[in-house]
N, C-alpha and C positions, 0 to 999 in steps of 0.2 A: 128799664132796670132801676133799684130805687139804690142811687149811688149813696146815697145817706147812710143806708141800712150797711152796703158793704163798707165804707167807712168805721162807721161805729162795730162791727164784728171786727176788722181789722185793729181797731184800738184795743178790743180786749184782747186779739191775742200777742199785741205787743205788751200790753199788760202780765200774762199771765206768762212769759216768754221772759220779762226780765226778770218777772220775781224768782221763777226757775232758773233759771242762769248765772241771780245772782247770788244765791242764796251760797253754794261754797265759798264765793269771799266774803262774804258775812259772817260766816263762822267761824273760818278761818280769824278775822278780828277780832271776833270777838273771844276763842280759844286764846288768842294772843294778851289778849287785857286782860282776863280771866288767870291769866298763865296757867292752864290748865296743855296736858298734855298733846302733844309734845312740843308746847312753849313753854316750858318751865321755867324759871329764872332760876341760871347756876347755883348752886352753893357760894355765900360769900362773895356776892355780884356787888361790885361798885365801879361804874362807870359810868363816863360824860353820856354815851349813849345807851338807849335802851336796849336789851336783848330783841332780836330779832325786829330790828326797824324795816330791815330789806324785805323782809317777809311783806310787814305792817302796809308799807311802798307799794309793793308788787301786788297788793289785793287791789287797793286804792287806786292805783293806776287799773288793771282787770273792771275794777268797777266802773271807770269814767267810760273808758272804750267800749262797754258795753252798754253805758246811755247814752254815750255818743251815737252809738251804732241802732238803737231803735230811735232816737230823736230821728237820724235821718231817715227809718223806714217809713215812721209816722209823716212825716214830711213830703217823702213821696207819695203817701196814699191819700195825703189832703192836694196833693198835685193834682194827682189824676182824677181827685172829684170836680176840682175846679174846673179842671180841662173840658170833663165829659158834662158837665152843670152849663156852662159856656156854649158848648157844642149843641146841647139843645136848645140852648133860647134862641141859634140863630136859625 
């Protein structure tokens, strides 16, 4: 089996897996900075904090955990190359 080649298939679909995944918090931020609907900035808004930061937060955080979450798949599928690379030279 050429563990190379599933490796590399394996990277594009974590590739193509977070782009899809992450793309509603992405827009979601960027609707938010945009203040485009429905983040709009109230009428007559003056505050230390900005309108919807817990929002802004809660994509930001969505986004970490889900490169979190394919760094560790990548991680195990460079595992198990090594493993099976290993297993054949002996």
């Amino acid at each position: 089996m050429n563990y190379l080649a599933h490796v590399h298939s394996r990277t594009q679909f974590f590739r193509f897996f977070y782009a899809e995944a992450s793309a509603p918090f992405i827009e979601a931020q960027r609707k938010i900075s945009a203040h485009e609907p429905p983040f709009e900035y109230p009428l007559g808004y003056e505050d230390s904090e900005p309108p919807f930061l817990d929002e802004w937060q809660q994509n930001d955080d969505a986004l970490a955990v889900l490169g979190e979450s394919v760094v560790s798949m990548a991680s195990e599928a460079i595992h198990l190359y090594i493993r099976a690379w290993i297993a054949d030279l002996v």
